[in-house]
N, C-alpha and C positions, 0 to 999 in steps of 0.2 A: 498586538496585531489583532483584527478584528475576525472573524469567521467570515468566510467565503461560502457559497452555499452553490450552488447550479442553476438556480434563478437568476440570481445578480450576476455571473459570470455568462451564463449564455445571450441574459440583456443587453453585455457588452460586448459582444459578438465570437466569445472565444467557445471552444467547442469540448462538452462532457469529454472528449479525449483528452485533451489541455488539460482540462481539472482533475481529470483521473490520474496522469500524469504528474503533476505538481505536488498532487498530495501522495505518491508511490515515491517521490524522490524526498519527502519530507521524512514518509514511516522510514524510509533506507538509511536517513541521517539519526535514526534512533535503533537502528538492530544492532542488536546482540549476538556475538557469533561465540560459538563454544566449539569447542577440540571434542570429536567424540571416537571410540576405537571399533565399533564394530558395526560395519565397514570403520576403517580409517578415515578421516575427514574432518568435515564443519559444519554445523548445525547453524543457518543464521534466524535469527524471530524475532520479533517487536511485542514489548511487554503492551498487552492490555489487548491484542489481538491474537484471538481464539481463532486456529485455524491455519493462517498461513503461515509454513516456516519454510526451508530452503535446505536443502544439501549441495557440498561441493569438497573436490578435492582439497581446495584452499581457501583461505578464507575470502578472497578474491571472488574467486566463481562462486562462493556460496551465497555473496551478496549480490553479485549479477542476477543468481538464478532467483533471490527472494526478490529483487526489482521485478522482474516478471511474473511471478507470482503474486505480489502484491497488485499490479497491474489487471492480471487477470481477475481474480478474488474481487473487486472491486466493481469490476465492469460486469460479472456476472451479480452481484449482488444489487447491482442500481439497477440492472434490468427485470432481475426478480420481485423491482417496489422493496426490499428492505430498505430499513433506515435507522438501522444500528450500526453504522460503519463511525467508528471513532475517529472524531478529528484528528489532524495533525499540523502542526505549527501554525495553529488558524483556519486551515483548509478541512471545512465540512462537506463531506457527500453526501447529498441527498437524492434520492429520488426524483426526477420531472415530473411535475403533475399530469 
């Protein structure tokens, strides 16, 4: 699969929400959820991403709450100009020029 970037996706008329979106449900099909005891719960993260992880009663809700979190994370960093957000399954975030 090739990388997707913000350029060539907004060329095509779909909107930085769509791509921010596309690539949160990608990092989601690669998090990792652990059992952890104090609080009781789940710890969910995505190896190679510094920053966002997720808590949740179950491991259920822990990856709901890291979908949103992943989402936000994301949308705050394309607005701040970075451009270290790691692809996922082809889908790069970059920056709009």
């Amino acid at each position: 699969m090739s990388q997707t970037d913000i350029g060539s996706i907004a060329a095509e008329g779909d909107s930085l929400e769509k791509l921010v979106d596309q690539w949160a449900e990608a990092a989601v099909s690669c998090a990792t959820v652990e059992a952890i005891q104090d609080p009781d719960g789940f710890v969910a993260t995505i190896s190679g991403l510094a920053g966002p992880w997720a808590f949740g009663e179950s491991k259920e809700q822990a990856i709901v709450e890291l979908d949103s979190v992943l989402r936000d994370w994301a949308a705050i960093k394309l607005a701040d100009g970075d451009d270290d957000i790691p692809p996922m399954k082809g889908i790069h975030l970059t920056p709009p020029p």
